[in-house]
C-alpha positions, -999 to +999 in steps of 0.1 A: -324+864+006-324+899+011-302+927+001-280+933+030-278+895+029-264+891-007-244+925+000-223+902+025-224+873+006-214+888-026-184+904-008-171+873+017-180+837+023-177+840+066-211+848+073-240+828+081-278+842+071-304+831+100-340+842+093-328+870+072-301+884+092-265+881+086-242+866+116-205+871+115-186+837+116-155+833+138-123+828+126-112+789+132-090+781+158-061+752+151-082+727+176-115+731+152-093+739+119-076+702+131-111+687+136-128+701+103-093+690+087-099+651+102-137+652+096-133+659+060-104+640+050-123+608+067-149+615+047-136+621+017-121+587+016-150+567+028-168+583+000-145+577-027-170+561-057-204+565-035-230+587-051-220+612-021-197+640-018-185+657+014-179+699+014-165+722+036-173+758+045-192+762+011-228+784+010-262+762+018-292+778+005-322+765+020-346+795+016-341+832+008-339+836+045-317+811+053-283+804+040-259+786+065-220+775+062-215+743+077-178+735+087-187+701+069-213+681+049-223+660+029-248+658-001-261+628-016-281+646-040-257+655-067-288+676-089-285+700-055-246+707-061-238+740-082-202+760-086-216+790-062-232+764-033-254+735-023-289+748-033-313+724-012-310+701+019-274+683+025-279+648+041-253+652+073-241+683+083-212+689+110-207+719+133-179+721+151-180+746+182-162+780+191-166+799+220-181+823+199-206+802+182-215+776+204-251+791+208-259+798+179-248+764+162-267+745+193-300+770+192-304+784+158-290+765+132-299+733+147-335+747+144-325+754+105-310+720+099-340+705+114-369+731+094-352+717+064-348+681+071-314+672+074-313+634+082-281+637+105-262+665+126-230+665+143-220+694+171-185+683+176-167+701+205-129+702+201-126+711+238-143+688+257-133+659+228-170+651+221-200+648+193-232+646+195-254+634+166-287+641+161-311+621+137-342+634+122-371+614+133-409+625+120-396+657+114-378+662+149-345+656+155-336+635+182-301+629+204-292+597+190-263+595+210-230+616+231-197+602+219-170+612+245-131+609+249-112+602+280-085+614+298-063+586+313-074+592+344-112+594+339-108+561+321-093+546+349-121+560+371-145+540+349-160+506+360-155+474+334-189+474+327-189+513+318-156+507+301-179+479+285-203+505+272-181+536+257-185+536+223-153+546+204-168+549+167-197+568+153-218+548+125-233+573+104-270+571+090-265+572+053-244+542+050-244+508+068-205+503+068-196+540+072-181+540+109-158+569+121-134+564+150-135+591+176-105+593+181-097+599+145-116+632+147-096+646+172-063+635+160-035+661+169-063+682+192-049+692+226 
């Protein structure tokens, strides 16, 4: 990492470090502060006794170069784990977007997540009550899937055989019986 890199880093934990440069992170608002809040206490308890453990908002270091914040993750890898970060690859990481950020956490540290293989990754968007998930195939990640919420009236707009079709829980890759419901991720978000 360079010095202007571990300058801000020594100093505050709100910036993210793409390809040596050093990006200031937003501050949360209560819809992604009540998302991040949901996504990590599900986790949490789904984990419970399983080799994994989930984080939030604590330093990756993939490279010198490269040293992201996800709003949430998880690590399998317990060898990876130390008291000042996660030094290696996490096995799911979740963004969840701001205004702010929404580029960067859909361009640039997708592109990161992906260089350095992480198996699963969430872009949750508190506004339009949607995440999509992206799983790393042959070194490529690839939209697995769009999970959406729906208004009472665009439900209603929907046939029975699209009704049929909505999936309203997200099974996540590292575990065969680890399946989160939608709507428990944005629980409380306007």
């Amino acid at each position: 990492m360079s010095n202007v890199a571990y300058a801000y880093k020594d100093e505050r934990n709100d910036y993210d470090v793409i390809n040596g440069e050093v990006y200031m992170m937003a501050k949360p608002t209560a819809s992604h502060a009540r998302v991040q809040r949901n996504i990590l206490g599900i986790f949490d308890r789904r984990l419970k006794g399983k080799r994994c453990e989930s984080f939030s908002e604590i330093d990756v270091f993939f490279s010198e170069d490269d040293n992201l914040v996800p709003d949430v993750l998880i690590v399998c890898n317990p060898d990876i784990v130390e008291e000042r970060g996660i030094y290696g690859t996490p096995d799911l990481v979740v963004e969840i977007l701001s205004p702010s950020t929404a580029r960067r956490d859909k361009i640039q540290k997708k592109s990161i997540y992906e260089k350095y293989g992480v198996k699963e990754y969430w872009i949750v968007d508190p506004f339009s009550k949607s995440v999509e998930i992206y799983l790393l195939k042959d070194g490529k990640f690839i939209l697995d899937d769009v999970y959406s919420t729906y208004r009472d009236y665009e439900w209603e707009a929907l046939t029975d055989e699209e009704k049929a079709n909505v999936k309203k829980s997200i099974k996540l890759s590292i575990y065969d019986d680890f399946e989160v419901e939608l709507s428990d991720i944005f629980d409380r978000v306007k």
